[in-house]
N, C-alpha and C positions, 0 to 999 in steps of 0.2 A: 666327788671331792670338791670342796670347799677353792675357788680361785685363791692363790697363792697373794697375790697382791691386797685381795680385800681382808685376808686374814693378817696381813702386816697389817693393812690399815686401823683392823680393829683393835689389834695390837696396842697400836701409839695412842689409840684412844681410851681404852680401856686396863690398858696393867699400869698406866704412868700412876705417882705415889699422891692417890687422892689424899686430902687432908680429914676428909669426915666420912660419913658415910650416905651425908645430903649429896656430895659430887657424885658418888657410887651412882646412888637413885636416880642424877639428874642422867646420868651416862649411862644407864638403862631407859630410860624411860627413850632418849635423844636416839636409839638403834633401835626402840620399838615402833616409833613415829617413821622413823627411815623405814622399816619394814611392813607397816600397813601404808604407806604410802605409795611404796612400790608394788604391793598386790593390790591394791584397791582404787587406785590413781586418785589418793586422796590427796589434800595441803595439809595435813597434824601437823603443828607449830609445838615443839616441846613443852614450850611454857604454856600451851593450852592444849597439851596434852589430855590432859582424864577432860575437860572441858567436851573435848572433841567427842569421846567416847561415852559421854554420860549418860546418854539415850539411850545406852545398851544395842544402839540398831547396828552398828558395826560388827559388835562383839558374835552378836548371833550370827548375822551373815557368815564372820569364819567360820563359826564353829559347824555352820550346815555346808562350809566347803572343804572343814576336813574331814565331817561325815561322808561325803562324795569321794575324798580322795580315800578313804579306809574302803569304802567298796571297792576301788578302784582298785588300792591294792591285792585286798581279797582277793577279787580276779586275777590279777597277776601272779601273786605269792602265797597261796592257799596254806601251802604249807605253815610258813612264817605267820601267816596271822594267826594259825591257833596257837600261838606261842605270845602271842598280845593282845595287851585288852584293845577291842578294834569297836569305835564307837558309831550308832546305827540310828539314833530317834534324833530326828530333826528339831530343832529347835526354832519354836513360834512364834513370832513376833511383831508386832504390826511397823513398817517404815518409812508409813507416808506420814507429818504432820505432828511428831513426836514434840512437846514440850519439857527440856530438862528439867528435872525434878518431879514434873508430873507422875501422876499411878499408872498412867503404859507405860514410860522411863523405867521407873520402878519394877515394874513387871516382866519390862524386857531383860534387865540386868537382873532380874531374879530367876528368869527361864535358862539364859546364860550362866548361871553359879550352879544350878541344879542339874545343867548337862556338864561341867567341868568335874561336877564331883559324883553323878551317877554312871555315864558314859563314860571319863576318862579317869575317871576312881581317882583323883588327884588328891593329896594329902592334907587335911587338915591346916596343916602350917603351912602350907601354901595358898590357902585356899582366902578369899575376900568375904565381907557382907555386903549387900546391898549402900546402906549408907557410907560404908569405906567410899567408895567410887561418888553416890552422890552428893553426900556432904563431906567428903576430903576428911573421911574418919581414920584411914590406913591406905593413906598413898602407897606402902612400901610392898603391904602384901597385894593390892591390887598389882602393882608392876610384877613380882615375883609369879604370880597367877598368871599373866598374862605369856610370861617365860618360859612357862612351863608348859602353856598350852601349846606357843609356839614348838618347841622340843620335841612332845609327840606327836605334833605334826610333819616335822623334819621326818620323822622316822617311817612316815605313813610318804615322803617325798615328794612333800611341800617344800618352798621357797625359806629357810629360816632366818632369823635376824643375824646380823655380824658376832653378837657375841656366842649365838649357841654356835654357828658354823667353826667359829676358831674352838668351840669348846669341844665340838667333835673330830675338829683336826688333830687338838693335843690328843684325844682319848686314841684316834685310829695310830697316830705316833706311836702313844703307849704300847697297844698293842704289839707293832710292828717289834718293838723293841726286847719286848716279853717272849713275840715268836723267833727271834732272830739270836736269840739270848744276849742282847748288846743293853738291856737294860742300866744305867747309869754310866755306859761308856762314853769313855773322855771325846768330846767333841762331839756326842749326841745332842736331838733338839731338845729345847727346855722343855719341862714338861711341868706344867701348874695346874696346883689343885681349884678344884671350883670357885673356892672362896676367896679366893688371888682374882680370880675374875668378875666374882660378883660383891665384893666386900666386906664388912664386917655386919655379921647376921646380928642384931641385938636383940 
């Protein structure tokens, strides 16, 4: 379960009444940066956010450590993993000497889109191109992509950013509330739906 403190904290940063849905983005992007910074003991500066990431060498690095943590679980929860898709082919990538926009960049962040949407079957509309990320074609879906990988990582019992841990706090609430039958009872915790969290989808 999610620390009680960092989920207020995400709270005051993430439900307060953005004006657009550029604040939405920037307050996504500002707990992705807080969260590959804390697994990776990088510096990501929000405003050189996708900058930081364009070489795709980060991106695959995760994704070959949540490929480690899906074995890992396997092992642990055999049962549970037939019940998800549990992601296995390594993702290749050269990361010594990368120049952003170069054809390895390029190639890394296309080896990275090709395990997000063969390996973790992720959805279309969620999903980026290559130039989204290098030429700042769709900042919005690259963030969303990035959230989503994070998410079924959480679930394989990786580290998640602030906003999915609050987002699984309200869902485990939910639940509680549904088993408990107190669902909408006076004085229960709020319970918001995803798009209170992540903004308005356009």
């Amino acid at each position: 379960m999610a620390d009680p403190s960092h989920i207020q904290s995400a709270a005051s940063k993430s439900i307060r009444p953005f004006r657009s849905s550029e604040e939405y983005l920037e307050a996504m992007k500002e707990d992705l940066a807080e969260w590959f910074n804390t697994l990776y003991d990088l510096e990501i500066q929000v405003d050189t956010f996708l900058e930081s990431l364009e070489t795709g060498c980060h991106l695959c690095r995760h994704a070959n450590n949540v490929n480690r943590a899906a074995l890992d679980f396997q092992q642990r929860h055999p049962e549970a993993a037939t019940h998800m898709r549990v992601p296995q082919n390594d993702v290749v990538f050269q990361a010594k000497n990368v120049v952003p926009g170069s054809f390895i960049a390029r190639d890394n962040v296309s080896n990275f889109i090709r395990w997000c949407r063969q390996d973790l079957g992720i959805q279309d509309v969620l999903m980026f191109e290559t130039n989204d990320l290098v030429l700042r074609k769709n900042e919005k879906n690259f963030v969303l992509c990035l959230l989503e990988v994070a998410r079924r990582g959480s679930k394989l019992g990786m580290l998640a950013p602030m906003l999915i841990q609050m987002e699984e706090e309200i869902e485990e609430e939910m639940r509680d509330q549904t088993a408990y039958g107190a669902l909408g009872a006076p004085g229960g915790p709020l319970c918001l739906p995803r798009g209170v969290l992540y903004g308005p989808q356009e």
